[in-house]
C-alpha positions as CSV (number, residue, x, y, z in Angstrom):
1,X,0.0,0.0,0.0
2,X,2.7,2.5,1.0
3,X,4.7,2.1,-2.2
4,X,1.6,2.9,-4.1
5,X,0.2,6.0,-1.9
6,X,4.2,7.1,-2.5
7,X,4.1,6.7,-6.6
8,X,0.3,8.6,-6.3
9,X,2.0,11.4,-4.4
10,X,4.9,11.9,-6.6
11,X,2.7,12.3,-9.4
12,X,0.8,15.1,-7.8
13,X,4.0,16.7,-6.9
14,X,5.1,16.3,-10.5
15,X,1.3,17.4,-12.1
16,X,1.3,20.5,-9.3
17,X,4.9,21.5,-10.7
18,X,4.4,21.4,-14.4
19,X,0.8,23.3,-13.8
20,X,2.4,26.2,-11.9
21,X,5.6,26.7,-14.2
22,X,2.5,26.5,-16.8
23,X,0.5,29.2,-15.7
24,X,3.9,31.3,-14.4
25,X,5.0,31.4,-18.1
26,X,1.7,32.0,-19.7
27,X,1.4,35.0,-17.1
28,X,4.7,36.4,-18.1
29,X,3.3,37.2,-21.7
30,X,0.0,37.9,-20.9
31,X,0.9,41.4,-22.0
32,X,1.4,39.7,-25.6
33,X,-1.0,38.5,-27.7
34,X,0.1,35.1,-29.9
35,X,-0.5,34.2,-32.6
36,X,0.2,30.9,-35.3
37,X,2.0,32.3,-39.1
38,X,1.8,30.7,-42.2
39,X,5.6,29.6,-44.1
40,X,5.0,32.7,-46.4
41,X,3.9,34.8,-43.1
42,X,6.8,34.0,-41.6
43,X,9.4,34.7,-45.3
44,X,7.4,38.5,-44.8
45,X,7.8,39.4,-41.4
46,X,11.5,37.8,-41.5
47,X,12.4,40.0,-44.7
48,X,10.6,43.6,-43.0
49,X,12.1,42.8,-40.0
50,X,15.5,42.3,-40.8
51,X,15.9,45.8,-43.0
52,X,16.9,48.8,-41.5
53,X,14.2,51.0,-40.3
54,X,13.8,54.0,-42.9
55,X,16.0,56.9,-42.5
56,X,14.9,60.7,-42.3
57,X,14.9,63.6,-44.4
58,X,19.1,64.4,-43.8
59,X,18.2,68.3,-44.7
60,X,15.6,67.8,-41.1
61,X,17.5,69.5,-37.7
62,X,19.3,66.6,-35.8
63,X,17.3,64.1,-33.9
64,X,17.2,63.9,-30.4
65,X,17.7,60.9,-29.2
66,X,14.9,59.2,-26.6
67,X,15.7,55.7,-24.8
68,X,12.7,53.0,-24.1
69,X,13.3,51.1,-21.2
70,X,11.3,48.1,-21.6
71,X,10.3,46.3,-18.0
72,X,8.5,43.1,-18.5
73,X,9.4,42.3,-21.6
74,X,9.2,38.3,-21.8
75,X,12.8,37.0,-21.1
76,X,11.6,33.4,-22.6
77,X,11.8,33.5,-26.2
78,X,13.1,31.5,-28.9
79,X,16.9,31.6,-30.1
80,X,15.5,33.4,-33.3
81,X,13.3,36.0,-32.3
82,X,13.5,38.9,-34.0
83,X,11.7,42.3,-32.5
84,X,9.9,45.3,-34.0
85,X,8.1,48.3,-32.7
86,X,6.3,50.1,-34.7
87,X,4.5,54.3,-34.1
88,X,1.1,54.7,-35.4
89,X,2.6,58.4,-35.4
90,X,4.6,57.7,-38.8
91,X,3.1,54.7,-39.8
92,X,6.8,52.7,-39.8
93,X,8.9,50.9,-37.3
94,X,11.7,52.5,-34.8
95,X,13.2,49.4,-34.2
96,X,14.1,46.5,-35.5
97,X,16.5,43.7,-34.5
98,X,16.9,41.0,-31.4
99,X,14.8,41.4,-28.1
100,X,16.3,44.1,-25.9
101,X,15.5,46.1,-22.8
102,X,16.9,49.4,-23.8
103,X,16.3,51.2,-27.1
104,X,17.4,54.6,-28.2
105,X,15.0,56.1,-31.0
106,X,16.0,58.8,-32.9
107,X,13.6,61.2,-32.5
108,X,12.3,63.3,-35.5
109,X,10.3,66.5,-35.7
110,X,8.1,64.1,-37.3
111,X,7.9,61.6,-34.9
112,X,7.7,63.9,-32.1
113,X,4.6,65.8,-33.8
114,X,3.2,68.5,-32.0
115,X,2.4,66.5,-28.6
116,X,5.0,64.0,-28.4
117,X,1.9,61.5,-28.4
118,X,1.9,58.2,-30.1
119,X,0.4,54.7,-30.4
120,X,3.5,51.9,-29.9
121,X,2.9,48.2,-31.2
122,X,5.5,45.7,-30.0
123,X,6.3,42.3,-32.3
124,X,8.2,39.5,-31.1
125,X,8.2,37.1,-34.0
126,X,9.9,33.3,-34.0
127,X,10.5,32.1,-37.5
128,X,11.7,28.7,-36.3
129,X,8.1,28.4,-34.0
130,X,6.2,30.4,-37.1
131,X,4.5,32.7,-34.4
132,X,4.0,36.2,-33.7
133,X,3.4,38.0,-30.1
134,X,2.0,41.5,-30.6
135,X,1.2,44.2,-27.4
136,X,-0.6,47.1,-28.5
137,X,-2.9,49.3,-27.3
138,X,-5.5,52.1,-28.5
139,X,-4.5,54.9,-26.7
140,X,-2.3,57.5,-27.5
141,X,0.0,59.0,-24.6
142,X,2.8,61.3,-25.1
143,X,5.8,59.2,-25.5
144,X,8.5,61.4,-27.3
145,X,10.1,64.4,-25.2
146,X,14.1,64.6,-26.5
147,X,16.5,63.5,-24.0
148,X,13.9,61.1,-21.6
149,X,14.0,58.1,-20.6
150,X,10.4,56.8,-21.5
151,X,9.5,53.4,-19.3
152,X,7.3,50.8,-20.5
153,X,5.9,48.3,-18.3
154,X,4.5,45.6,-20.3
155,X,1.8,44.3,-17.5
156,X,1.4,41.1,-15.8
157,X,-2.3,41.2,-15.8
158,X,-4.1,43.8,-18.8
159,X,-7.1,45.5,-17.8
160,X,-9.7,47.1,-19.7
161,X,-8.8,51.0,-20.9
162,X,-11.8,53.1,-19.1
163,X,-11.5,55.4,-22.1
164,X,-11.5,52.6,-25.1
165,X,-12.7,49.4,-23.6
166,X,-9.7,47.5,-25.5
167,X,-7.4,45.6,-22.9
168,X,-4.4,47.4,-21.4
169,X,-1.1,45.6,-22.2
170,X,1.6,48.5,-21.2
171,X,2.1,51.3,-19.1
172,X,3.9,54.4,-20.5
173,X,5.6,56.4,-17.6
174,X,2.9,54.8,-15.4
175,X,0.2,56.3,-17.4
């Protein structure tokens, strides 16, 4: 009896353990959304994500330079993830390469706008899993002020945006 009522306890132990490391990783990501690619998909993203980001009108005054400090950012990813954030403000991304923490953005008169304000989307795609992760939001906070440090907290748990409805994924700044 006890040699049974030991093999029915280990297996607990062992369903208990795989469970939480389940649901701990799932919650570490729950500020990306994933998402299955086709082959061809995958060739796309791969070949937007690997060129350089576009380059500014030269004759424009000199960029100053803002750095995103990304906290939360999922630290479990494949070998061959590539990352890309993209502003809503000019329609392109402003950055593009492996998953980082801290990224300095030029910014451009263009990019900076009037407000500073701006809509970020964040891409974590895994050719070798053919997946995408993507954390956006709807709503636009003012993000580009030259020579800041701008943190984003990619959260834990999103909630529902009082003002759009759509589920909060980051903080900017703690707004």
């Amino acid at each position: 009896m006890k040699p049974r009522l030991w093999i029915f306890g280990t297996l607990v132990m062992a369903f208990a353990a795989v469970s939480l490391h389940h649901v701990r990783s799932g919650r570490e990501s729950a500020a990306f959304s994933c998402h299955r690619l086709s082959p061809s998909d995958v060739e796309d993203l791969v070949k937007g994500t690997t060129a350089p980001p576009p380059s500014g009108n030269p004759r424009r005054r000199p960029a100053a330079t803002v750095n995103l400090l990304l906290v939360g950012l999922p630290s479990r990813h494949a070998p061959d993830t590539l990352m890309r954030v993209l502003s809503s403000r000019i329609n392109a991304p402003i950055y593009q390469g492996t998953p980082t923490n801290r990224i300095p953005i030029q910014v451009s008169d263009q990019l900076r706008g009037e407000d500073g304000g701006d809509n970020l989307r964040f891409e974590l795609l895994s050719p070798g899993t053919r997946s995408i992760c993507v954390s956006e939001q709807q709503r636009a906070v003012n993000v580009w002020r030259a020579g800041q440090t701008v943190r984003i907290e990619f959260l834990r748990d999103p909630y529902p945006d009082e003002l759009t409805g759509t589920p909060r994924r980051f903080l900017i700044n703690g707004l």
